[in-house]
DRENBARO-461848 format. One record per atom (N, C-alpha, C): residue in three letters; x negated, y, z. Coordinates in pm, whole numbers, padded with zeros to 5 digits, always signed. Layout:
N
alaXYZ ...
This chain:
301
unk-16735+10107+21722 unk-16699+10112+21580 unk-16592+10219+21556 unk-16480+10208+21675 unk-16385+10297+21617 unk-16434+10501+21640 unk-16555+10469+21722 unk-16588+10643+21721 unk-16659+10652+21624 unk-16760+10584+21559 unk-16845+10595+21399 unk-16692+10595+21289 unk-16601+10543+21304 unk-16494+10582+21229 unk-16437+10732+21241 unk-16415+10714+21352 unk-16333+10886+21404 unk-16491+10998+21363 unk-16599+10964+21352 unk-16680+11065+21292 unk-16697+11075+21145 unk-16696+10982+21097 unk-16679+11009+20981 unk-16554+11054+20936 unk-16475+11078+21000 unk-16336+11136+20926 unk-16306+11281+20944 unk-16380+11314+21041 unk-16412+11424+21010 unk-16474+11545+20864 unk-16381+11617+20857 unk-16426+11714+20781 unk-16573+11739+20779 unk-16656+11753+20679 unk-16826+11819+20657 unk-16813+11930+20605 unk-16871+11998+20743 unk-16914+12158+20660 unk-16938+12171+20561 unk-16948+12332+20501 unk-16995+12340+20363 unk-17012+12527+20365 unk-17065+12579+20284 unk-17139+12692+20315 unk-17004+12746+20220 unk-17034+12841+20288 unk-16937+12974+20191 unk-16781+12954+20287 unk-16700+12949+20196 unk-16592+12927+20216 unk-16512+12828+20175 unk-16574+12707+20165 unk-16496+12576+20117 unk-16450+12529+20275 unk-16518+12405+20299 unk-16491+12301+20427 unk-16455+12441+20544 unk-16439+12394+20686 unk-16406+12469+20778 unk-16562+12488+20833 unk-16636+12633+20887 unk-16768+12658+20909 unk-16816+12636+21027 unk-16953+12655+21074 unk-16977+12604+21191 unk-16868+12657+21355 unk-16824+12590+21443 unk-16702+12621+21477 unk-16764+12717+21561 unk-16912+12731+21590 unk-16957+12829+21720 unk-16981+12933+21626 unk-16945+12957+21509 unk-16937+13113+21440 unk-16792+13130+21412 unk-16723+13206+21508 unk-16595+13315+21499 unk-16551+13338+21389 unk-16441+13370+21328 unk-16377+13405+21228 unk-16412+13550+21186 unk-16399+13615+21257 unk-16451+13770+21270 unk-16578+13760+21231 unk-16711+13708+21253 unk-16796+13693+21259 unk-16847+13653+21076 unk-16765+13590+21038 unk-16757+13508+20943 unk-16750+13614+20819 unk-16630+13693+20877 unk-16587+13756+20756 unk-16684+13898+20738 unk-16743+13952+20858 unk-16819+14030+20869 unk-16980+13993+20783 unk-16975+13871+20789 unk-17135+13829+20737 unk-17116+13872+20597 unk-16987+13780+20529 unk-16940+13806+20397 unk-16968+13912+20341 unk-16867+14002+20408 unk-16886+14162+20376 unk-17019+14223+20409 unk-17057+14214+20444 unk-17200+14249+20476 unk-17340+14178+20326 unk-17269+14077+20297 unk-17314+13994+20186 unk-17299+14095+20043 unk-17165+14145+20072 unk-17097+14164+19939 unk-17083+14328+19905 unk-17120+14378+19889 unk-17048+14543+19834 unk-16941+14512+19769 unk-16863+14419+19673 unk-16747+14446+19618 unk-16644+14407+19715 unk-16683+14301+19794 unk-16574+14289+19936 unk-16576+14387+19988 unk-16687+14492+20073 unk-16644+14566+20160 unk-16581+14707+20061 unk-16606+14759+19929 unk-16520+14824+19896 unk-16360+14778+19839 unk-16374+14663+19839 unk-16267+14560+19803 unk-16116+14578+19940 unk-16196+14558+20022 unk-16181+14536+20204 unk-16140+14689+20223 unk-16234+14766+20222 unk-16185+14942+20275 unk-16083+14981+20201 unk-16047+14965+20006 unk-15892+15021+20001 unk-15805+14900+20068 unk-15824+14819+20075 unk-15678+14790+20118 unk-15656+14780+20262 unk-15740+14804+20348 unk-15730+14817+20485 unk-15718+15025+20480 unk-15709+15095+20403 unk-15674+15244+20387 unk-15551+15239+20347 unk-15470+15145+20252 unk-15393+15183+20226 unk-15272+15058+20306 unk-15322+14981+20389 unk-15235+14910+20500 unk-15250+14971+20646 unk-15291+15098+20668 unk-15319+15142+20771 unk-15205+15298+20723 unk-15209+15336+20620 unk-15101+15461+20598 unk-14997+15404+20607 unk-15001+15252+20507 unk-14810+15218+20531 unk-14790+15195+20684 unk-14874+15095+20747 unk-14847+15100+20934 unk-14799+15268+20975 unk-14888+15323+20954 unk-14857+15491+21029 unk-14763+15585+20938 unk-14699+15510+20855 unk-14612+15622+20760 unk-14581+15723+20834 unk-14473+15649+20937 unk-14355+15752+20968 unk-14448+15914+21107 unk-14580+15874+21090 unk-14659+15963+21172 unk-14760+16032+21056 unk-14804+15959+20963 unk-14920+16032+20872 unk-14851+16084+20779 unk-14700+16081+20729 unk-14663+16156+20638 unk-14574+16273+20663 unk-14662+16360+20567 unk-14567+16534+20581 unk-14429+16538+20602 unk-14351+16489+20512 unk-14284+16523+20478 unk-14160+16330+20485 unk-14012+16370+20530 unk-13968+16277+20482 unk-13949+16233+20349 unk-13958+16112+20279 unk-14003+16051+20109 unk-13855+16068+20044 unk-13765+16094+20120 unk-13650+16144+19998 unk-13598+16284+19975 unk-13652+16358+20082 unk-13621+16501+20107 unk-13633+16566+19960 unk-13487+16608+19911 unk-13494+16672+19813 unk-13484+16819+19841 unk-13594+16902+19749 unk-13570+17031+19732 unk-13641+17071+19612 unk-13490+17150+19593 unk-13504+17162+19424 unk-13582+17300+19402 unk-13565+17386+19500 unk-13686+17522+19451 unk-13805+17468+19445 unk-13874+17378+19423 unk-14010+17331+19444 unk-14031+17275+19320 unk-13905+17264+19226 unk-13913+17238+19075 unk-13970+17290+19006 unk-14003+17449+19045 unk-14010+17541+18915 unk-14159+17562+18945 unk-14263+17509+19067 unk-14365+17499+19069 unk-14453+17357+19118 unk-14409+17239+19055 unk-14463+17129+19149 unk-14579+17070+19131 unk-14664+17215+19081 unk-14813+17090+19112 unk-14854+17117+19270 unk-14980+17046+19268 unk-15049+17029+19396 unk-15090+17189+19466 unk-15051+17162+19590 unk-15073+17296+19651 unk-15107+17241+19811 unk-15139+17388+19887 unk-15131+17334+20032 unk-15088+17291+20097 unk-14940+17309+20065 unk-14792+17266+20174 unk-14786+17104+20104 unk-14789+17108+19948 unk-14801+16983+19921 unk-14914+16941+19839 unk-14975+16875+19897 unk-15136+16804+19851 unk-15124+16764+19706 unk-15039+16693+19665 unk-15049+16602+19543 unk-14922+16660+19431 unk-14848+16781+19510 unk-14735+16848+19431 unk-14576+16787+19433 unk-14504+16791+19394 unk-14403+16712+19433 unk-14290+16677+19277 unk-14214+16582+19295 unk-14162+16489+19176 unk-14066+16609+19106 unk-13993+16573+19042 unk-13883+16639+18952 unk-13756+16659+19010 unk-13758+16583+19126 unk-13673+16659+19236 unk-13734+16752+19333 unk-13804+16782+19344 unk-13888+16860+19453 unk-13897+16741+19593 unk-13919+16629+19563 unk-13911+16546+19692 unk-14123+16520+19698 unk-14164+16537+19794 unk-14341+16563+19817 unk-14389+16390+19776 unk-14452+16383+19661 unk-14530+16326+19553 unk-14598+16202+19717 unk-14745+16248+19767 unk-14758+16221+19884 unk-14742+16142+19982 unk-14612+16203+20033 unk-14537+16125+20118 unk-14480+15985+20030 unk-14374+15983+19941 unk-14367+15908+19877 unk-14435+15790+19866 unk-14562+15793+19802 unk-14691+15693+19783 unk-14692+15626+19922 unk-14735+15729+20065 unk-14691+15675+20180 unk-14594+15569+20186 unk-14523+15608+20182 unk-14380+15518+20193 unk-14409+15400+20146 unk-14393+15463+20017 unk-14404+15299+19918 unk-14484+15235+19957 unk-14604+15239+19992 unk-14739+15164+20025 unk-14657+15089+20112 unk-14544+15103+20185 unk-14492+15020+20310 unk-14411+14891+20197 unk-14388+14897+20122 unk-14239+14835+19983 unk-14368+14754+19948 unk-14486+14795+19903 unk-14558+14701+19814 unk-14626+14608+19941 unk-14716+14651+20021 unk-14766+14546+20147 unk-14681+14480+20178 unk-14566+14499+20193 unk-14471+14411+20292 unk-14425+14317+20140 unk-14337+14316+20056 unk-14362+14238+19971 unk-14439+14173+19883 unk-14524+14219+19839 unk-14674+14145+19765 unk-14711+14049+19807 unk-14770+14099+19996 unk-14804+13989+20080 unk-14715+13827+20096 unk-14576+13909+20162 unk-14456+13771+20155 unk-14509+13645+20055 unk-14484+13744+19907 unk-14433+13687+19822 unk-14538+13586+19747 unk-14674+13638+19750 unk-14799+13537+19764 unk-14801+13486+19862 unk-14783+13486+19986 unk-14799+13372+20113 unk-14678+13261+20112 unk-14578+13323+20057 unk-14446+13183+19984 unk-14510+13106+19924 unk-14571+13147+19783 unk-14595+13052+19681 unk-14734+13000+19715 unk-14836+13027+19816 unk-14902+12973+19859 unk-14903+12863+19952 unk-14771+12874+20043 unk-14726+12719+20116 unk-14633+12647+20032 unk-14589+12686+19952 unk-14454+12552+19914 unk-14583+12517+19747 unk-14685+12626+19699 unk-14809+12544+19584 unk-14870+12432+19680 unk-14940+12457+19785 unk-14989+12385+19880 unk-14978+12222+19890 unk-14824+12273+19946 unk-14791+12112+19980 unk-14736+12058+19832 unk-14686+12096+19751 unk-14632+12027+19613 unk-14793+11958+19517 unk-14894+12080+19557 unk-15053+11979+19523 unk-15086+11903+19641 unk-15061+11921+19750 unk-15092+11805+19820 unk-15018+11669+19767 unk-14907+11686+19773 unk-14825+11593+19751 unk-14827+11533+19643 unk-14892+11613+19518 unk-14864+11527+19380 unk-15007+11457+19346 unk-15127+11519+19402 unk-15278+11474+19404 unk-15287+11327+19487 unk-15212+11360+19628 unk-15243+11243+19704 unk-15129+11098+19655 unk-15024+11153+19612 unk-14953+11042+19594 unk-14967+10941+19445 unk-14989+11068+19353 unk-14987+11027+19228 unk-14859+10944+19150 unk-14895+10932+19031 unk-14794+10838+18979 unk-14700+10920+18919 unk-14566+10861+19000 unk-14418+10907+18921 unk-14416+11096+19007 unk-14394+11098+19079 unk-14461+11168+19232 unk-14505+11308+19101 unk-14614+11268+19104 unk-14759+11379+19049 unk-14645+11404+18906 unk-14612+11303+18829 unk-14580+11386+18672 unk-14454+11459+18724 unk-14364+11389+18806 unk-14231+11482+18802 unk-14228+11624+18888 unk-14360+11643+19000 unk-14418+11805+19032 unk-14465+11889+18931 unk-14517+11808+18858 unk-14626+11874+18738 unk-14549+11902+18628 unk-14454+11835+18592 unk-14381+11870+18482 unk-14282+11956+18524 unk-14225+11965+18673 unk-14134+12118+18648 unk-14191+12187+18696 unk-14355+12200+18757 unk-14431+12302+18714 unk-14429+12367+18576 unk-14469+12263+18500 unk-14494+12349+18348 unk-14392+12393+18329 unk-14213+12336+18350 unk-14102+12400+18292 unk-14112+12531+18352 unk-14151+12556+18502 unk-14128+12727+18573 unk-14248+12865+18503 unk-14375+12700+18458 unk-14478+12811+18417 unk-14448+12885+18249 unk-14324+12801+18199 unk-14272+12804+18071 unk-14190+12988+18079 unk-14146+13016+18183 unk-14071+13083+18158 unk-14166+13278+18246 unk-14153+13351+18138 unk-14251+13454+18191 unk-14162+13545+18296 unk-14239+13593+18417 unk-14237+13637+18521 unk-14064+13731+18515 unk-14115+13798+18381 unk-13996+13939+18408 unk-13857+13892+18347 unk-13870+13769+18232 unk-13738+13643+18217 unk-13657+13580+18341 unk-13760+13525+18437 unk-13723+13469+18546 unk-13629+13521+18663 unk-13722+13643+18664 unk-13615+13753+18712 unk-13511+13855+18672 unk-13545+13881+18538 unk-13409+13927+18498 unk-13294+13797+18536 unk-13347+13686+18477 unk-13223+13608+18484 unk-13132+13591+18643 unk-13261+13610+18752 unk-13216+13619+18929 unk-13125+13744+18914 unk-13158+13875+18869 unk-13104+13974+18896 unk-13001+13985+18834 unk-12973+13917+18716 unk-12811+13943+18691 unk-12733+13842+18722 unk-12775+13740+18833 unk-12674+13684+18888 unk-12664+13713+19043 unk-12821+13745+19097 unk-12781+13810+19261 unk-12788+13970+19299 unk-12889+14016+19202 unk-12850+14161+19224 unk-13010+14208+19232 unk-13043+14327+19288 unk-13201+14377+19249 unk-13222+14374+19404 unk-13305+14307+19499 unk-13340+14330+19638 unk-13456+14308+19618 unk-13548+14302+19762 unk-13696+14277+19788 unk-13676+14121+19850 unk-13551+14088+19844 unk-13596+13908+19871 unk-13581+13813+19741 unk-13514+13877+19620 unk-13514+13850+19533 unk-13657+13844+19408 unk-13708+13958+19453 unk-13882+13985+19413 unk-13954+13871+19446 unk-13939+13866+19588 unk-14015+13735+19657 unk-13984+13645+19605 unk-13824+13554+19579 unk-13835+13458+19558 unk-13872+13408+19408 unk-13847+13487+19309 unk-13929+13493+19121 unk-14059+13455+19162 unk-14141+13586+19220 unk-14288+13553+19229 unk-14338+13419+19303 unk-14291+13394+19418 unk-14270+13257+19437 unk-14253+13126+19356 unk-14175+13184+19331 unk-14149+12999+19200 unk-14252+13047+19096 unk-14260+13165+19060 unk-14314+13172+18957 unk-14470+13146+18940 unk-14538+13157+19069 unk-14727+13168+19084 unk-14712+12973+19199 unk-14624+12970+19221 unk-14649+12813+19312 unk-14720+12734+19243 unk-14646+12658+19106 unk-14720+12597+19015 unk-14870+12667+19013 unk-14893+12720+18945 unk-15033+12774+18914 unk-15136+12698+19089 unk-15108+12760+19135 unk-15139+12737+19334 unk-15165+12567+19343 unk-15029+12497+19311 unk-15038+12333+19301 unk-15097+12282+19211 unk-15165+12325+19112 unk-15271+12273+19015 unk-15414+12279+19092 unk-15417+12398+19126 unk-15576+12405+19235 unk-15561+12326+19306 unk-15487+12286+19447 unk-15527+12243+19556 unk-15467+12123+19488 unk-15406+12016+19398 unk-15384+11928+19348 unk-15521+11870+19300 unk-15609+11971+19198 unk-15721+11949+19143 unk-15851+11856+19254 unk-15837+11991+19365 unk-15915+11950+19498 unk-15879+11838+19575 unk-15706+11748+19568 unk-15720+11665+19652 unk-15762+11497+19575 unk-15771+11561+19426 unk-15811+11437+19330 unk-15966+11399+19325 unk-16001+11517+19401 unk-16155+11517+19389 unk-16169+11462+19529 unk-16148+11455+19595 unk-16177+11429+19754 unk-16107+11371+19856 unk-15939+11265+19748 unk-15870+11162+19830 unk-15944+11028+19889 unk-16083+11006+19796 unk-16100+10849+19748 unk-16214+10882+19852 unk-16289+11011+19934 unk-16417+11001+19967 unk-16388+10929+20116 unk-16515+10926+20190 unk-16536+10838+20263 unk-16476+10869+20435 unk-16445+10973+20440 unk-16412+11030+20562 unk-16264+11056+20514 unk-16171+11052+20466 unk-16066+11025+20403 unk-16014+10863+20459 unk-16098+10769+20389 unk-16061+10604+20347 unk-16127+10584+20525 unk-16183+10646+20624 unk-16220+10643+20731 unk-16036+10719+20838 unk-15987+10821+20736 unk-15886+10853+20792 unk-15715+10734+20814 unk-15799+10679+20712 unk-15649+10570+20643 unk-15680+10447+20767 unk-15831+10450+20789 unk-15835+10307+20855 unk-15808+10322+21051 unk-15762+10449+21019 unk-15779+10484+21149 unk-15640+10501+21220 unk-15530+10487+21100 unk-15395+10500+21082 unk-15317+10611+21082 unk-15396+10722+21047 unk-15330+10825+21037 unk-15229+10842+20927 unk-15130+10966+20924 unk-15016+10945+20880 unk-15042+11030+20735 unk-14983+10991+20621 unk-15009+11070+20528 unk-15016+11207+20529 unk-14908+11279+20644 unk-14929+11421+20670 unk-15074+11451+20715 unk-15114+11365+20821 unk-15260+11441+20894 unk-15313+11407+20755 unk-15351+11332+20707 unk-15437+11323+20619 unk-15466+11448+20518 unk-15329+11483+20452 unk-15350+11589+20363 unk-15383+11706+20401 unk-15310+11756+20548 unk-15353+11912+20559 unk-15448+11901+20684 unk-15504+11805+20726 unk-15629+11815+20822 unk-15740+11747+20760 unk-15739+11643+20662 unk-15872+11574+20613 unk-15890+11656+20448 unk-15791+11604+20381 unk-15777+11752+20257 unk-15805+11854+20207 unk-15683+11897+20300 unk-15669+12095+20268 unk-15768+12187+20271 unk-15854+12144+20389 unk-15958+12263+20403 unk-16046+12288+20302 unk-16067+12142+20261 unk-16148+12146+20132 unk-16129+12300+19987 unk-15990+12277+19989 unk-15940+12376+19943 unk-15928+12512+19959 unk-15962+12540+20089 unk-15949+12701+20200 unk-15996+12770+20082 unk-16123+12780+20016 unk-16226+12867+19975 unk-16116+12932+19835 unk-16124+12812+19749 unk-16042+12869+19660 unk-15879+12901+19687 unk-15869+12881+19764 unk-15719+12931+19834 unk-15765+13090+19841 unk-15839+13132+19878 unk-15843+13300+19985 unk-15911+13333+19841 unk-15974+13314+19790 unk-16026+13418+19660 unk-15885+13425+19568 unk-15787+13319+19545 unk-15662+13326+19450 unk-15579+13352+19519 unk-15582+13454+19649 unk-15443+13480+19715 unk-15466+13615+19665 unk-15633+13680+19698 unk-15670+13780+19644 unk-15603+13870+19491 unk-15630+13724+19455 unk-15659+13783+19328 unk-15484+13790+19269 unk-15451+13716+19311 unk-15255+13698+19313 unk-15177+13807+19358 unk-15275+13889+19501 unk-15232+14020+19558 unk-15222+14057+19409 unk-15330+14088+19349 unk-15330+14200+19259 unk-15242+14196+19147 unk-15223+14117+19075 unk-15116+14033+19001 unk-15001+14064+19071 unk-14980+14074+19160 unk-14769+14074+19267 unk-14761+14172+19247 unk-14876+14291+19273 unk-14849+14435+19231 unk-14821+14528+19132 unk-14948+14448+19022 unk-14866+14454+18899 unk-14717+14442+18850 unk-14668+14317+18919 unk-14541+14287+18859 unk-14461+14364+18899 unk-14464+14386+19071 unk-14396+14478+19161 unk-14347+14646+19035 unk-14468+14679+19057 unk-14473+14788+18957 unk-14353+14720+18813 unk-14420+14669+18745 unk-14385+14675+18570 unk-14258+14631+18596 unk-14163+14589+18700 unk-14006+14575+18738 unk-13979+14739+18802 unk-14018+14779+18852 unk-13994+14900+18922 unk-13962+15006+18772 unk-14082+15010+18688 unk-14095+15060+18610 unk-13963+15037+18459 unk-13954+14912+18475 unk-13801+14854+18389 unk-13672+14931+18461 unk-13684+14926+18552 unk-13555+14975+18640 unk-13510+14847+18699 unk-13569+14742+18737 unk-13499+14666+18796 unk-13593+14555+18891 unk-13663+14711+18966 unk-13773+14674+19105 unk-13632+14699+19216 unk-13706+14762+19307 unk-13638+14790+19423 unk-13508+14883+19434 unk-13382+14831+19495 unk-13308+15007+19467 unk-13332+15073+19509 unk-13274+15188+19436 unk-13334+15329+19527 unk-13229+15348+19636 unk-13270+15465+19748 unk-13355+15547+19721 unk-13532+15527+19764 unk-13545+15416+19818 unk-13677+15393+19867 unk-13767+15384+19773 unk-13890+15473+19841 unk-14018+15487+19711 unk-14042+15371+19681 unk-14035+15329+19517 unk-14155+15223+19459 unk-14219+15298+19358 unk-14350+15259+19385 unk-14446+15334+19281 unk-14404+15294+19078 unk-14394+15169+19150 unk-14353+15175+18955 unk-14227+15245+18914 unk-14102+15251+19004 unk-14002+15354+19000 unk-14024+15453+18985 unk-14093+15531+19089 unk-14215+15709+19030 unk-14253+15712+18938 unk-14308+15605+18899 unk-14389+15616+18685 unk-14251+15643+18661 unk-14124+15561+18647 unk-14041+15548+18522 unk-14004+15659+18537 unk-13955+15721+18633 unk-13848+15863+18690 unk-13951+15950+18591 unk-14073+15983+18571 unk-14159+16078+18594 unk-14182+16042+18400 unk-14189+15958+18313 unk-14325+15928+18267 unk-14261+16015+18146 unk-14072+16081+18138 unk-14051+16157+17981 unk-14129+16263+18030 unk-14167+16307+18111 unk-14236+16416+18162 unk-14364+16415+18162 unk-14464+16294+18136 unk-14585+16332+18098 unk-14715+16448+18060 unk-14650+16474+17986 unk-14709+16596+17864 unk-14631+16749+17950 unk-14569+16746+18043 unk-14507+16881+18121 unk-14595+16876+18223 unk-14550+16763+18350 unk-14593+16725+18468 unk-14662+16609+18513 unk-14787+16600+18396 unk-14887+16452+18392 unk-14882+16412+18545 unk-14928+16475+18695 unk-14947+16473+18767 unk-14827+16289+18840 unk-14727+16344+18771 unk-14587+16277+18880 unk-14608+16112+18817 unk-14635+16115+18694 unk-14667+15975+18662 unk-14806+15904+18717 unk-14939+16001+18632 unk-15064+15925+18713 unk-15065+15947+18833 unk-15003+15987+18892 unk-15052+15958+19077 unk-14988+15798+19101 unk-14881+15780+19093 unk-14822+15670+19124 unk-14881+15582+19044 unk-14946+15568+18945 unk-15020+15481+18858 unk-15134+15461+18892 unk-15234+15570+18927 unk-15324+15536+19020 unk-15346+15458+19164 unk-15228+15489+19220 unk-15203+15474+19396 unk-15182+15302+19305 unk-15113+15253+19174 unk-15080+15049+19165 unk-15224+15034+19141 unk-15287+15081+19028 unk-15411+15061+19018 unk-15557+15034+19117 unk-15549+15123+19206 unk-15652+15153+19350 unk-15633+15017+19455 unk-15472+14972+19414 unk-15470+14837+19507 unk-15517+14719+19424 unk-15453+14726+19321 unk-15522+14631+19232 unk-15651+14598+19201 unk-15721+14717+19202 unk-15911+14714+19236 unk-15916+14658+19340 unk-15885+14713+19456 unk-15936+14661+19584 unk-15879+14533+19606 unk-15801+14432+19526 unk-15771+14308+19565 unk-15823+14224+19482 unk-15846+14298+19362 unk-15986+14247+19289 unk-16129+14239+19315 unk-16156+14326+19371 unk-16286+14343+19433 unk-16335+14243+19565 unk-16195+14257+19616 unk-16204+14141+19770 unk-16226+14026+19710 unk-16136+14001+19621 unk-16150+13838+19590 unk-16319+13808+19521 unk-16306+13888+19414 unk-16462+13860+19328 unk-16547+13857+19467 unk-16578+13950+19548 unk-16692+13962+19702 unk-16676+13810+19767 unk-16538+13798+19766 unk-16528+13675+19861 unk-16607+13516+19797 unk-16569+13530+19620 unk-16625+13412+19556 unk-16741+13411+19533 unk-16811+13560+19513 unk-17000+13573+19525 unk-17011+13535+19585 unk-16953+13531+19776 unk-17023+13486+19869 unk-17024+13347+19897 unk-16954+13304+19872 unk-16882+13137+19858 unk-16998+13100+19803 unk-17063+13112+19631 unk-17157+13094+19574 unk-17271+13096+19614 unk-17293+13174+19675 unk-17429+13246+19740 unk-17460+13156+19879 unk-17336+13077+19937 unk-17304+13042+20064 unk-17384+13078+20177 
């Protein structure tokens, strides 16, 4: 009796990317089928594995160091041979720059969605499975954090701790968790009461195993398409603070910092603004594209 228990408590596959997949198909394997499924994943997949492979190799794939000022390069800075893409209003190489930065946005974007993806996690685990007093008092200072908009939240961080990249993280964090604990909250209301669950309870497992080994997985699928799609969203914001003046300090490249430096100059030196607007944009496709590929395929299972 007690191994017809211990089998049913087991997790049931499920095609795509929901439940956990057959275990004799590899992860690699997995994601390769996907992409192989999907044209918007694998062009989804190629920018951002192009542009996480320049920030890895900055300090080898780029010309030029990203603050090197030289000002004779003012009086001609469009695109040329020595510099591909032309160089800013200081004469510092346009280029390299983007390089750089690509290292400022991967390394924070990522963080800062993989935060609010474990502490959304367990606050919907916790408020789905427990319910009650529990569930309204998560849910309601959810809505108070979802009350307050992204660039409020952080102005208000930054004029009491100052402008850093752990400060970025922690806004976007509080700020996308809620959203995160409504999904996997949604999913554990749908699938506390089922039978391999009430097989987990009789078996005495502890409310922890229960949620993130009988639970969670349930959730995987829409987890990885909204981390996606959250990349693209962090970048945005990344940018439209950069662009306020109160992203990253300088002197380190941020692309939305390059728009602002650049954008009275438009109509002189269009070049210095749309490049850096393109380079937020090109990630933002490709983390759009991954996610949409990833949920066709889910569908398609």
């Amino acid at each position: 009796m007690t191994e017809i228990i211990h089998d049913i408590g087991r997790p049931r596959a499920a095609p795509g990317l929901g439940l956990a997949g057959d275990a004799h198909v590899g992860l690699l394997r997995q994601v390769l089928n996907i992409l192989t499924r999907s044209p918007l994943a694998t062009v989804g997949a190629s920018i951002l594995l192009a542009w996480s492979l320049l920030a890895l190799l900055a300090p080898w794939v780029s010309p030029y160091p990203p603050n090197r000022i030289d000002v004779a390069l003012v009086a001609d800075p469009y695109p040329s041979a020595a510099h591909w893409l032309g160089v800013d209003h200081l004469g510092r190489d346009i280029l390299s720059r983007l390089i750089w930065g690509a290292r400022t946005v991967l390394t924070v974007a990522p963080i800062a969605v993989l935060g609010a993806v474990v502490l959304g996690v367990f606050l919907g685990l916790v408020s789905g499975y427990r319910g009650g007093f529990i569930d309204a008092v998560i849910m309601r200072i959810g809505d108070t954090l979802l009350a307050f908009p992204k660039i409020i939240l952080y102005l208000i961080i930054i004029a009491k701790f100052g402008a850093s990249a752990f400060n970025i993280i922690a806004v976007i964090t509080l700020s996308s968790a809620p959203i995160i604990a409504r999904i996997v909250r949604g999913v554990t209301l749908d699938v506390k009461n089922r039978d391999y669950v009430a097989a987990a309870r009789m078996r005495g497992e502890s409310a922890l195993f229960i949620m993130f080994v009988e639970i969670l997985p349930n959730a995987r699928g829409p987890l990885i398409v909204d981390f996606f799609l959250r990349l693209g969203y962090t970048t945005i914001a990344i940018g439209v603070l950069g662009f306020l003046g109160v992203g990253l300090p300088p002197p380190d490249p941020d692309w939305g910092g390059m728009v602002k430096e650049a954008y009275g100059m438009i109509f002189v030196w269009p070049h210095m603004t749309i490049i850096p607007a393109l380079a937020i944009s090109s990630l933002v496709i490709g983390a759009n594209f991954l996610a949409t590929g990833l949920r066709e395929a889910s569908l398609d299972g």
